[in-house]
VMD Tcl script that draws the C-alpha trace (Angstrom):
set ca {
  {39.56 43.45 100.02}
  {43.40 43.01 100.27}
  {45.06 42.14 103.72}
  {46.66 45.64 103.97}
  {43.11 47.17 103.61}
  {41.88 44.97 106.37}
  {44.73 45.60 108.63}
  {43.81 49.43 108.37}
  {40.12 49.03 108.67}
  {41.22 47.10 111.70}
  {43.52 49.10 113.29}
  {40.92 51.78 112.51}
  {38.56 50.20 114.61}
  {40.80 49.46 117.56}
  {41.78 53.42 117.53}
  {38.24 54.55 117.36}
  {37.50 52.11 120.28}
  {40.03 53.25 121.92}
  {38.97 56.89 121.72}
  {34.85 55.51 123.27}
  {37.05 53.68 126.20}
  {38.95 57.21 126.76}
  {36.23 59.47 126.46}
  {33.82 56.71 128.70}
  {37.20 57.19 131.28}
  {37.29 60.24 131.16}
  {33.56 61.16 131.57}
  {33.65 58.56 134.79}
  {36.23 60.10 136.34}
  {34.40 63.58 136.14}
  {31.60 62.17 137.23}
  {33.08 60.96 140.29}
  {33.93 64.52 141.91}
  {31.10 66.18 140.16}
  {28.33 63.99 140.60}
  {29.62 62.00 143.06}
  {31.39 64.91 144.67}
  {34.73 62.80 145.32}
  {37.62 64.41 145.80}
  {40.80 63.35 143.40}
  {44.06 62.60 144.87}
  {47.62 63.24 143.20}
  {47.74 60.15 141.53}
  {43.54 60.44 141.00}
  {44.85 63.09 139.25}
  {47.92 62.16 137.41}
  {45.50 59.19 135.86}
  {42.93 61.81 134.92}
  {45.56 63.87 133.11}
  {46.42 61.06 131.05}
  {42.98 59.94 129.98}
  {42.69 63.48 129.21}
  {45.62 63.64 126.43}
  {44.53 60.29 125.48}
  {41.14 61.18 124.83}
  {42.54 64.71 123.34}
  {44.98 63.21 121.22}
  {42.73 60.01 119.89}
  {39.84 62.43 119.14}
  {41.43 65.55 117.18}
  {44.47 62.84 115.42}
  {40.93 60.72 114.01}
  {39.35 63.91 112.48}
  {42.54 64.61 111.06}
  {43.27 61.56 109.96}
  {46.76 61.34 111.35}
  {48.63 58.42 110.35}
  {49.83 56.04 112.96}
  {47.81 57.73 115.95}
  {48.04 53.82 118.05}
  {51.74 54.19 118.14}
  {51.63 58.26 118.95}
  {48.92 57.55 122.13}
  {50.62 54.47 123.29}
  {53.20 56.29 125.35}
  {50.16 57.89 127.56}
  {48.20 54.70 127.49}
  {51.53 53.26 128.91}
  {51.92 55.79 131.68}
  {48.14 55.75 133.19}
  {48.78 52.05 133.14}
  {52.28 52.67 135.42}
  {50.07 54.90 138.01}
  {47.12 52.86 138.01}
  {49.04 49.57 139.13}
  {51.14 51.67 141.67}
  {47.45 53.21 143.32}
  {46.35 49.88 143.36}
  {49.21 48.03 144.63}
  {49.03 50.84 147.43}
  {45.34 50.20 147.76}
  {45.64 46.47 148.07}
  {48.90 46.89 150.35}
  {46.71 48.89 153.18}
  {48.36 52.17 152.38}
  {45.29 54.22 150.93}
  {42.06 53.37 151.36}
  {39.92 54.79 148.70}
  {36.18 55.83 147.67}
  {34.16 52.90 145.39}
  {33.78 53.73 142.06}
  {30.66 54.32 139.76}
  {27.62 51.90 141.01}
  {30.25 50.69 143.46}
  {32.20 48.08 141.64}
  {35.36 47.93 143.36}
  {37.36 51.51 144.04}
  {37.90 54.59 141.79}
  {41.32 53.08 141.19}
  {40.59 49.59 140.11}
  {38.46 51.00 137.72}
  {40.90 53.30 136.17}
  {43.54 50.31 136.05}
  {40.37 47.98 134.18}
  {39.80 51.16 131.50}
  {43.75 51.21 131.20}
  {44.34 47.97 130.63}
  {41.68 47.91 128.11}
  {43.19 50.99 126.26}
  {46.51 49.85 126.40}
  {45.50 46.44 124.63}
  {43.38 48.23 122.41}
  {46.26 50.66 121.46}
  {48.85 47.83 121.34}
  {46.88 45.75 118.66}
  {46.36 48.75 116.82}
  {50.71 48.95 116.52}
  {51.05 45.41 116.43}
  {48.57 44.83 113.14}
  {49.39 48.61 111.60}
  {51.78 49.25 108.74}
  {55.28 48.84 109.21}
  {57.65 51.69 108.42}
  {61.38 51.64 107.63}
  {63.64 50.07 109.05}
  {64.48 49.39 112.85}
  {60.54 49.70 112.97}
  {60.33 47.03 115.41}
  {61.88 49.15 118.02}
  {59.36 52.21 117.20}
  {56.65 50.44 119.69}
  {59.57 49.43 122.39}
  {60.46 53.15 123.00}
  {56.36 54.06 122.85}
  {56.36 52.02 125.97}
  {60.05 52.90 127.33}
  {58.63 56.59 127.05}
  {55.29 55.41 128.66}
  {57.14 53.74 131.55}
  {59.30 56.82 131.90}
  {56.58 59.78 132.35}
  {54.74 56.65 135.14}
  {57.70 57.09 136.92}
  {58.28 60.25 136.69}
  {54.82 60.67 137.24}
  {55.01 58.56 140.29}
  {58.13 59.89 142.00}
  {56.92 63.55 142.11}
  {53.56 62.69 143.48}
  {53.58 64.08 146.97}
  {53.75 61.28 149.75}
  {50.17 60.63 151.51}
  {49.50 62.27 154.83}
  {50.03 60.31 158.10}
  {47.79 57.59 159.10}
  {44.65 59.09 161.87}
  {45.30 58.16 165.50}
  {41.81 57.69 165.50}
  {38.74 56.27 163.30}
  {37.69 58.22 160.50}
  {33.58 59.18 161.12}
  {32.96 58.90 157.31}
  {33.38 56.46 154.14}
  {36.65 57.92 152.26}
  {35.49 60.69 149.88}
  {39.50 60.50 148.41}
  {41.89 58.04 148.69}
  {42.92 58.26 152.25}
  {45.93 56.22 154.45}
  {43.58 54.02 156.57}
  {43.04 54.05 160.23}
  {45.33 51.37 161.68}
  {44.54 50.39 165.42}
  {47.10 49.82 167.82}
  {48.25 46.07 167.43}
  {50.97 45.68 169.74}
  {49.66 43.68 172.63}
  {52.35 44.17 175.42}
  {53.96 40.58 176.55}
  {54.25 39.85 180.16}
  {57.38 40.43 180.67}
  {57.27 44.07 178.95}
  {54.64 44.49 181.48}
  {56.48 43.90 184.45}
  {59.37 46.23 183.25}
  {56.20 48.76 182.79}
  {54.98 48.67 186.48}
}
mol new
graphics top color blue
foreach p $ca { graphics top sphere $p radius 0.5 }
foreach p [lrange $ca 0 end-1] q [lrange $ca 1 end] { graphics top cylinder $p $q radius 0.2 }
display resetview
C-alpha cells in the first residue's frame, strides 16, 4: 500500500471512531434523563445538540461517502468542547452543582467534556493526516475551529443565567445542574456587634 492509501484508511478509521464516541455520547446522555430520569440544563442541552449533529452528520456523511467529513464535523466537535469546559469550569468554581454521571464517575458534565475531548482529537487527526486541497489549505482547519469557537460562544452567551442560589439546603441529590446551597459565612466581628446592640 502507498502512504496516501494509508493516510485514508487512517483517517477512515479516526472518522468512524469518531462516529462510535458520538453515538456512545449521545446514547449516555439520553440515558441520563430517560433512564436515569435527570433533568438537562441549558447548557446539558446545548452539549446534547451538538453530539446530536455530530453523530447526524458523521453517520449519514460515512454512508455517503462524503469526502473530507473530519474537517466538515470539526466545527461542532469544537463547539461542545467550548460548552463543556465553561459547565465545568462553573462546576468546579461552586456555581452549579450537578447530578453524577453514568455508574457515577464524576458529573454529567465531566463526562461530556472526556467524550469531547476525545472527539475533538479524534476529528483533529483525521484533518491533520487527510488530503490536502488547494492552496491556503492550511487555514481550512483554523476557521473549522474559529467557527467551532464562535457557535461555543454564541452558544454560551444566550444560555439563560442559572437561578439564584436556595436560602436553604436542598432535601435531595441534584437531579440537574443546580447553583449550590451556600451557608451564611460571614461571622460578625466584635466590633460590628457592638454597633448591632
Amino acid at each position: 500500500m502507498t502512504s496516501a492509501s494509508n493516510r485514508s484508511m487512517s483517517a477512515s478509521i479516526e472518522t468512524w471512531a469518531a462516529l462510535v464516541v458520538a453515538v456512545a455520547g449521545l446514547s449516555g446522555s439520553l440515558f441520563l434523563s430517560l433512564g436515569m430520569h435527570l433533568k438537562a440544563c441549558p447548557l446539558c442541552f446545548y452539549q446534547r445538540t451538538f453530539m446530536m449533529s455530530l453523530a447526524a452528520v458523521l453517520g449519514m456523511g460515512l454512508l455517503l461517502g462524503v469526502a473530507r467529513l473530519g474537517l466538515l464535523t470539526l466545527p461542532l466537535a469544537v463547539a461542545g468542547l467550548g460548552i463543556a469546559l465553561l459547565h465545568v469550569w462553573l462546576e468546579i468554581g461552586g456555581k452549579l452543582e450537578c447530578p453524577a454521571g453514568l455508574m457515577g464517575v464524576g458529573s454529567a458534565p465531566k463526562q461530556s467534556l472526556a467524550l469531547f475531548v476525545l472527539l475533538t482529537a479524534l476529528l483533529t487527526l483525521d484533518v491533520l493526516r487527510g488530503p490536502k486541497v488547494g492552496t491556503g489549505s492550511r487555514f481550512i482547519p483554523i476557521g473549522a475551529v474559529v467557527l467551532g469557537i464562535l457557535l461555543a460562544v454564541a452558544s454560551c452567551i444566550a444560555n439563560p443565567s442559572p437561578p439564584a442560589a436556595p436560602s436553604k439546603p436542598y432535601d435531595k441529590p441534584p437531579d440537574i445542574c443546580r447553583p449550590p446551597y451556600q451557608p451564611h459565612r460571614h461571622i460578625a466581628q466584635p466590633e460590628e456587634e457592638a454597633k448591632i446592640q
